[in-house]
Structures are given as structure tokens and as C-alpha cells.
C-alpha positions in Angstrom: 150.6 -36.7 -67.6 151.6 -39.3 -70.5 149.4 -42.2 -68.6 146.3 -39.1 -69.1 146.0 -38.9 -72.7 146.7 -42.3 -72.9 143.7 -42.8 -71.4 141.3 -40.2 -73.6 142.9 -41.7 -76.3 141.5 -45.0 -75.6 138.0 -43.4 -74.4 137.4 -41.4 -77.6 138.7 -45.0 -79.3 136.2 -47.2 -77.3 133.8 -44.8 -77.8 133.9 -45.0 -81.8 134.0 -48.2 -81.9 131.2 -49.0 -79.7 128.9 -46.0 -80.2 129.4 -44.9 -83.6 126.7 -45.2 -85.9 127.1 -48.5 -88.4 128.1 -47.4 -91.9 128.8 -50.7 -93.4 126.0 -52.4 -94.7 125.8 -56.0 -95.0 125.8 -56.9 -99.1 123.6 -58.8 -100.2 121.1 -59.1 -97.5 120.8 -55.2 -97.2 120.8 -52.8 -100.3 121.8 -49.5 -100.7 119.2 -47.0 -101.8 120.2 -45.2 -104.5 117.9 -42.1 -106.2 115.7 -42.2 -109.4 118.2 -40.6 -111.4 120.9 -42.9 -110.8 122.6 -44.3 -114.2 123.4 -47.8 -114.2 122.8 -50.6 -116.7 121.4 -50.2 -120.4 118.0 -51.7 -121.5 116.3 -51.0 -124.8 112.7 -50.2 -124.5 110.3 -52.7 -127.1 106.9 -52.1 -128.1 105.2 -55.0 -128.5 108.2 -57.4 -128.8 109.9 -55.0 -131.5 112.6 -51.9 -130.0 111.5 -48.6 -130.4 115.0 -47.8 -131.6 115.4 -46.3 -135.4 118.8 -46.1 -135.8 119.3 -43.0 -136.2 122.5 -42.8 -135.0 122.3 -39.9 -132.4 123.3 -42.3 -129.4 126.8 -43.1 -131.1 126.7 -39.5 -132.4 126.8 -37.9 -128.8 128.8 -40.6 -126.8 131.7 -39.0 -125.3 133.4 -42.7 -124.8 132.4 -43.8 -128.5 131.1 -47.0 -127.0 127.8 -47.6 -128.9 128.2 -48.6 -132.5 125.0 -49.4 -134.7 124.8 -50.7 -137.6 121.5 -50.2 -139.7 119.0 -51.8 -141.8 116.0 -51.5 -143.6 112.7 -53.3 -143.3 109.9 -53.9 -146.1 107.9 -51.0 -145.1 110.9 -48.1 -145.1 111.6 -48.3 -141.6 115.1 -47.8 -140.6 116.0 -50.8 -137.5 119.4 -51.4 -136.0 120.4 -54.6 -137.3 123.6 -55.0 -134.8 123.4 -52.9 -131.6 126.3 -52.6 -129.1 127.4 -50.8 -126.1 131.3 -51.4 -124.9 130.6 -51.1 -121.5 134.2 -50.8 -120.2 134.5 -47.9 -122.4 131.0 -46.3 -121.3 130.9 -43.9 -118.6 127.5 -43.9 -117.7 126.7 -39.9 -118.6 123.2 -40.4 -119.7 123.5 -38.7 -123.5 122.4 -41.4 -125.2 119.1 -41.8 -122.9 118.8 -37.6 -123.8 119.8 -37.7 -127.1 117.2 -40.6 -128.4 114.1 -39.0 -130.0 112.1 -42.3 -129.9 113.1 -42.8 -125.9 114.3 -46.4 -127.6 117.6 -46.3 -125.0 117.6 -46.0 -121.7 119.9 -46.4 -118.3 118.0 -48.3 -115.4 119.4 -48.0 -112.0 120.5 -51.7 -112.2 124.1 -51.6 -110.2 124.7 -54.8 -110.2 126.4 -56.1 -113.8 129.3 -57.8 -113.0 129.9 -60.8 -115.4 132.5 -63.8 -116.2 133.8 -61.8 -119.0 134.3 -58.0 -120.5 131.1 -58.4 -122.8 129.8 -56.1 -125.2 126.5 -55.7 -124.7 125.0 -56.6 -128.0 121.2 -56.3 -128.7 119.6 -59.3 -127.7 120.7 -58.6 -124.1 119.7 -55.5 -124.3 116.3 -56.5 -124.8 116.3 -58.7 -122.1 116.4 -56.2 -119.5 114.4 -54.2 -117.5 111.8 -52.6 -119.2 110.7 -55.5 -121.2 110.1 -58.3 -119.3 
């Protein structure tokens, strides 16, 4: 009686671990797949070499984490530009109001997944730039 589900233990065991289907995939050779409206890192969209951003302020306005902070300038011609740009990223938590909230579509959330880095950076302007979107 024991030695019997002993054994269909040990069949439904060998069976799993034989037949199962693979779950783990095999980083970084294989990627997962995520969907369109996956949130991941921030770019800023550029027109031409020059952001689209106004600072308006609606992105810091609207963040729930308080992780974007702007401060603005003025050019020759009136035109309001962020002059410092930043986004705390351990203090972001990747809800997409920003990306809603910006009338000039200047911000936006790519589905980048990868942005691990030496250090906790602030992601300041210039890097911004430099990401998707703009190359």
C-alpha cells in the first residue's frame, strides 16, 4: 500500500519533469515578448535635434511618485524649454501619466526593460534624448 503511492508519486514527478512544457527561457539569447502597451524606460521625443518638450510642468504636476522635476527657461523667441530635465527612476513607478498628461507628446515610455546600470542615476536630459525615438 505505502510502496503504491510511492510509486505515483514518483510517476506524476518524472512525468513533470520530463514532459512539462519549458517555462524558463534562456536570457539573453531568447527574449520575452512583451505587448505594445508595456511601460518601460523614458525617452524624450526631438524634432529635428530640439525636444518637443515646453515645460509646462504637467508631467511633474501629475506624477504620483514626484519623480520628474523641471526646471524652465526661456529662449529668444518666447518659447518656454526645460533647461534641467530629470526623472528619479527609483522613485518612478512606471504608470504612464506623464506620457498622458503631455500636450506636445514631448515624453514618452518605450518598452525598453532592460536599464540596469552601475549606479542609481537620475536620468537627466541629455540621456533622455539619447534614447529610442531619436536616434
Amino acid at each position: 500500500m505505502y510502496l503504491v503511492d510511492v510509486a505515483k508519486g514518483l510517476a506524476i514527478t518524472i512525468k513533470n519533469f520530463f514532459f512539462a512544457p519549458k517555462i524558463t527561457i534562456q536570457y539573453p539569447e531568447e527574449r520575452r515578448k512583451y505587448s505594445d502597451r508595456f511601460r518601460g524606460q523614458h525617452y524624450i521625443k526631438a524634432t529635428n535635434g530640439v525636444e518637443n518638450c515646453t515645460a509646462c510642468m504637467l508631467c511633474p504636476t501629475v506624477c504620483p511618485a514626484e519623480c520628474i522635476h523641471i526646471v524652465a527657461g526661456e529662449r529668444p523667441d518666447k518659447e518656454k524649454y526645460p533647461v534641467q530635465f530629470e526623472i528619479d527612476i527609483l522613485r518612478c513607478c512606471f504608470c504612464g501619466m506623464c506620457e498622458e498628461a503631455c500636450p506636445k507628446d514631448a515624453i514618452k515610455l518605450s518598452t525598453i526593460y532592460e536599464m540596469s546600470t552601475e549606479s542609481r542615476d537620475v536620468y537627466d536630459r541629455s540621456f533622455l534624448m539619447e534614447q529610442r525615438g531619436n536616434k
